[in-house]
DSSP file (Angstrom, degrees, kcal/mol; ACC not computed):
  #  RESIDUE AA STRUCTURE BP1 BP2  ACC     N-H-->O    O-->H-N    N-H-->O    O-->H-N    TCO  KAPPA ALPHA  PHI   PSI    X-CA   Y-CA   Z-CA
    1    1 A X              0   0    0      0, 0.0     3,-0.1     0, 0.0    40,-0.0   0.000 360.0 360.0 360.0 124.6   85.5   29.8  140.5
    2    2 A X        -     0   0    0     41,-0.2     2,-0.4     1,-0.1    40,-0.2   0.099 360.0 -76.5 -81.3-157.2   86.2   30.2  144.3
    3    3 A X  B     -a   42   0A   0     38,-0.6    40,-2.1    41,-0.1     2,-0.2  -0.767  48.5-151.0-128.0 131.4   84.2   32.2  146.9
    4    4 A X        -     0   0    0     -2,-0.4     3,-0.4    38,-0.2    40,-0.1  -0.471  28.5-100.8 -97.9 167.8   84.7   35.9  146.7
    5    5 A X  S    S+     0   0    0      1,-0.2    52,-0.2    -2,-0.2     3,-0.2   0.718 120.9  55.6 -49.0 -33.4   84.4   38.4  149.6
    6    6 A X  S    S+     0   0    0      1,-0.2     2,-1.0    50,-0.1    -1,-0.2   0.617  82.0  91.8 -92.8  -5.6   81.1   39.4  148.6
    7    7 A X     >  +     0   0    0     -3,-0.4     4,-1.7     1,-0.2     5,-0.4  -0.415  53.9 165.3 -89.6  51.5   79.5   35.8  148.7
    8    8 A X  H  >  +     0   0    0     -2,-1.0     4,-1.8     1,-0.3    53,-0.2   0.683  57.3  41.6 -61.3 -24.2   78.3   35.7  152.1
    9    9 A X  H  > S+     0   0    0      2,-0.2     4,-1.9     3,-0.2     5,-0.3   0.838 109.3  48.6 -84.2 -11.3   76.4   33.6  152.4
   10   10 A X  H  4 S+     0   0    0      2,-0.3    -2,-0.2     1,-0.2    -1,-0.2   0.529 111.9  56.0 -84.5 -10.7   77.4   31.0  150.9
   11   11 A X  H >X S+     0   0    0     -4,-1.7     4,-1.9     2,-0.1     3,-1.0   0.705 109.2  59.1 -92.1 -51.5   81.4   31.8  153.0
   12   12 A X  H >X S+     0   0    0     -4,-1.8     3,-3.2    -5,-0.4     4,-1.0   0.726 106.9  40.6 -57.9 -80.2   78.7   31.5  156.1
   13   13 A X  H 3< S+     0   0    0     -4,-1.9     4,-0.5     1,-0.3    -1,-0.2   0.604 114.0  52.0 -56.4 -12.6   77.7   27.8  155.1
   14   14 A X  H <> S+     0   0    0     -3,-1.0     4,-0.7    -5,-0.3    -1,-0.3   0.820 110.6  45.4 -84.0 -23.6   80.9   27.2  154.5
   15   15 A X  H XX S+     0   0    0     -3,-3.2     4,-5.8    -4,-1.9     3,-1.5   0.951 112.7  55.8 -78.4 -64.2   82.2   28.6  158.2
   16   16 A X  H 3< S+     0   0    0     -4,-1.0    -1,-0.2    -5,-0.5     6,-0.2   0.855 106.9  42.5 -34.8 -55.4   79.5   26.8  159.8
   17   17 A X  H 34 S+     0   0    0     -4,-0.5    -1,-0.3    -5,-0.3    -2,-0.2   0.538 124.7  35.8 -92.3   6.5   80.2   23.4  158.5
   18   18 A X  H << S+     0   0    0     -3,-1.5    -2,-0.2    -4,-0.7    -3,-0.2   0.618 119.3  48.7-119.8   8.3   84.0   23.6  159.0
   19   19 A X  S >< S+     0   0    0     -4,-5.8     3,-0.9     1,-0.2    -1,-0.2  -0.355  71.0 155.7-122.4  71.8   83.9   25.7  162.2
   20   20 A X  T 3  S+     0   0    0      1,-0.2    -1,-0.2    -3,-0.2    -2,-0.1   0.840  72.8  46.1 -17.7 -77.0   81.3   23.7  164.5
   21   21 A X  T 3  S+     0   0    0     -3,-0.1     2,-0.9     2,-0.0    -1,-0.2   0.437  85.3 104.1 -59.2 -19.1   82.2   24.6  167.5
   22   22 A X    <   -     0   0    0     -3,-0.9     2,-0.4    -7,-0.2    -3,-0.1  -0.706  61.9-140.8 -86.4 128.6   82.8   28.7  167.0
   23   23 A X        -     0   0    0     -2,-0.9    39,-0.1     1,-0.1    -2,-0.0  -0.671  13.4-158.3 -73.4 133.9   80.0   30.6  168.5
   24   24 A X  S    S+     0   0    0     -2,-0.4    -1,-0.1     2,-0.1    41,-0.1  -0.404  90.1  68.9 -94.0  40.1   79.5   33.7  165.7
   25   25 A X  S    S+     0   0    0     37,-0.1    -2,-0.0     0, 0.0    37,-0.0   0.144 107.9  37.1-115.0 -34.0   77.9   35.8  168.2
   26   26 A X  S    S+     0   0    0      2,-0.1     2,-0.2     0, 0.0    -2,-0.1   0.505  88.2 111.1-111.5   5.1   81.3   36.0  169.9
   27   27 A X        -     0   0    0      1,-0.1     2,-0.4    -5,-0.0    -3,-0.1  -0.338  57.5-128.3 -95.6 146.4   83.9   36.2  167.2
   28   28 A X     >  -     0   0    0     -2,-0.2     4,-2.9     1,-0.1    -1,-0.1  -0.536  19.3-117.2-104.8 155.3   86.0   39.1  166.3
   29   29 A X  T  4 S+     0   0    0     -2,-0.4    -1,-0.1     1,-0.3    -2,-0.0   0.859 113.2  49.8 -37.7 -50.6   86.6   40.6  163.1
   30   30 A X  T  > S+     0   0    0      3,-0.2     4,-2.4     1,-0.2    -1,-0.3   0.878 116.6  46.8 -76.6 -49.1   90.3   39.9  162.7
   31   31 A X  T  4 S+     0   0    0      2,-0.2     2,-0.3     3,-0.1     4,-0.2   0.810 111.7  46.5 -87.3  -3.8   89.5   36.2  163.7
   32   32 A X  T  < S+     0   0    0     -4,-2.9     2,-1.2     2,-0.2    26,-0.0  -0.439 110.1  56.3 -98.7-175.4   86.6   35.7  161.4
   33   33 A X  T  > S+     0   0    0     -2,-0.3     4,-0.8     1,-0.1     3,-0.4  -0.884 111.5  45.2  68.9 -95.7   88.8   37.5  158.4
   34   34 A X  T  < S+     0   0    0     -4,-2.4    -2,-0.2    -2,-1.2    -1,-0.1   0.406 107.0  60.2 -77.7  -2.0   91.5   34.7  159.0
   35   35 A X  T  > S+     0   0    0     -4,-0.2     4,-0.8     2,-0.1    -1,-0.3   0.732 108.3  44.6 -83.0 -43.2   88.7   32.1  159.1
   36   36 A X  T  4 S+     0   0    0     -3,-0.4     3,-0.3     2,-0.2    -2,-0.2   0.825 105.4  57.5 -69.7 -32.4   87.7   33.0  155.7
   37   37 A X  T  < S+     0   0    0     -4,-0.8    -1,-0.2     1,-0.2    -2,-0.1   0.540  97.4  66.6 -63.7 -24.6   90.8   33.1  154.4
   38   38 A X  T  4 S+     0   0    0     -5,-0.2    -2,-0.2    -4,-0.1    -1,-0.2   0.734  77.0 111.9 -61.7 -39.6   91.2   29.9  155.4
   39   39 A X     <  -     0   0    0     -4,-0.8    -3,-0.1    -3,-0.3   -24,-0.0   0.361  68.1-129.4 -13.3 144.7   88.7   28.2  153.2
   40   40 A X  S    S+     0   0    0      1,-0.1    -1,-0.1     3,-0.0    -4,-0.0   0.851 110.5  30.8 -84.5 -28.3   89.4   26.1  150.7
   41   41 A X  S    S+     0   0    0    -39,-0.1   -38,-0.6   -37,-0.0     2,-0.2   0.243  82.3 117.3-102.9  27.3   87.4   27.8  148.3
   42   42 A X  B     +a    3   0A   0    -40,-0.2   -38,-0.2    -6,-0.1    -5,-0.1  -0.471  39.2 166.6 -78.3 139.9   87.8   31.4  149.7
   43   43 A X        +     0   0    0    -40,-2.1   -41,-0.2    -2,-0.2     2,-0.2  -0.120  26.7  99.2-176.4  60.8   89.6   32.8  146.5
   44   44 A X  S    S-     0   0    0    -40,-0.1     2,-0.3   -39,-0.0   -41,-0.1  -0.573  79.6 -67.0 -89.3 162.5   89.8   36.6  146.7
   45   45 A X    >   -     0   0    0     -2,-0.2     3,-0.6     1,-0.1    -2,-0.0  -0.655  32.0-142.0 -25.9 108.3   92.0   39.3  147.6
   46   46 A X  T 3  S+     0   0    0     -2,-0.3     3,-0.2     1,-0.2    -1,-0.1   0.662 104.9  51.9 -67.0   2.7   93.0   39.6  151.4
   47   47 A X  T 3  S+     0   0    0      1,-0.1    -1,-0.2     0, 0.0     0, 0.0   0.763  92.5  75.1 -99.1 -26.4   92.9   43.5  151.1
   48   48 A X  S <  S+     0   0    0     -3,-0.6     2,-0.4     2,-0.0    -1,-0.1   0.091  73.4  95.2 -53.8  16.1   89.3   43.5  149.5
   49   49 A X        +     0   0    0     -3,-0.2     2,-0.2     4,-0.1   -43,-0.0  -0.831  51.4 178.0-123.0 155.6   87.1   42.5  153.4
   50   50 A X     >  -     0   0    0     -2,-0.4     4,-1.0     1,-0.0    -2,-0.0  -0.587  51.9 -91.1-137.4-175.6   85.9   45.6  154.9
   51   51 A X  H  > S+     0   0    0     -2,-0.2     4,-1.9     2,-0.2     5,-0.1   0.820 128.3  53.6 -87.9 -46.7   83.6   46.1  158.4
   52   52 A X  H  > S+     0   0    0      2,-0.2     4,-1.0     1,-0.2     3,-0.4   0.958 117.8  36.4 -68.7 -68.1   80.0   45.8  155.7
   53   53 A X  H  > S+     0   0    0      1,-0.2     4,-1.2     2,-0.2     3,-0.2   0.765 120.2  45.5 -61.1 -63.3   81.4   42.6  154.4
   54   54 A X  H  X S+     0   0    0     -4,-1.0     4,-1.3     1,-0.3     5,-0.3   0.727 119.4  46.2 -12.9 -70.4   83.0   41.3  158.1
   55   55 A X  H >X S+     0   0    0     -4,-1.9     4,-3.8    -3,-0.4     3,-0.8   0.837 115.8  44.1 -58.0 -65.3   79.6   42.3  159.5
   56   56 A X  H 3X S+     0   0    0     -4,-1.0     4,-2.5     1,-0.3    -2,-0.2   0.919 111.6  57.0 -46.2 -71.0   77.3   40.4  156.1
   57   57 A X  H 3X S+     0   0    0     -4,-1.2     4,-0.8     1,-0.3    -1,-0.3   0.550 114.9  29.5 -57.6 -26.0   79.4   37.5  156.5
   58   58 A X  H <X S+     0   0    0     -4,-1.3     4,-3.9    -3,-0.8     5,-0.4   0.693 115.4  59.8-104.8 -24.6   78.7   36.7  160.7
   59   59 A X  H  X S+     0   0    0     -4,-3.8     4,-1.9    -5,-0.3    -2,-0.2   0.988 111.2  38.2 -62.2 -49.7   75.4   38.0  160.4
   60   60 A X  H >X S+     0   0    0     -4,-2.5     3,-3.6     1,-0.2     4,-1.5   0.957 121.9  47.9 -56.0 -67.5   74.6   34.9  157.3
   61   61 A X  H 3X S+     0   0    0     -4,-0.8     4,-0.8     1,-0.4    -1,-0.2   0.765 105.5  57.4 -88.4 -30.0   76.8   32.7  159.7
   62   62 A X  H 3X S+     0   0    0     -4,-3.9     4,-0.9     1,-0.2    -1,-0.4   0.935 115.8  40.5 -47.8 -41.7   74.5   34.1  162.7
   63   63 A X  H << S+     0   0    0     -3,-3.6    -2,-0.3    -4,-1.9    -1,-0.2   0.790 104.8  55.9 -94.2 -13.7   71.7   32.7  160.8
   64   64 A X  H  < S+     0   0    0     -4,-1.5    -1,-0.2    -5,-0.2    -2,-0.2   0.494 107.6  57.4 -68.9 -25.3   72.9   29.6  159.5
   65   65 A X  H  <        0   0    0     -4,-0.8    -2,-0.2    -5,-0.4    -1,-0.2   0.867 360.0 360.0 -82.7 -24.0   73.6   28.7  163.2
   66   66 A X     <        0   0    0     -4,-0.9    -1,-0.3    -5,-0.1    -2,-0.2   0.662 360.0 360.0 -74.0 360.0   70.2   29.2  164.2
């Protein structure tokens, strides 16, 4: 069973350990989106992400950085 839209944190610990290097303080909606979609075990709908989920999903990745 993949990683839904609604499994934020667990899409933040995944973002984190394969995108070191991205600041998630600075990242824009559209490119965090296509970063998730990227996953390998992102396995949702791409029409299913909203601004609440966009939002859940860097705020866990905000905190995961800290």
């Amino acid at each position: 069973m993949g990683l839904k839209w609604t499994d934020s944190l667990d899409i933040a610990i995944e973002l984190f350990e394969k995108y070191p290097e991205v600041d998630p303080t600075r990242i824009n909606f559209v490119d965090l989106r296509n970063y998730v979609m990227e996953l390998e075990e992102f396995d949702d709908e791409p029409n299913r992400s909203g601004e609440r989920i966009l939002e859940a999903i860097q705020a866990a990745w905000i905190e995961e950085a800290e």
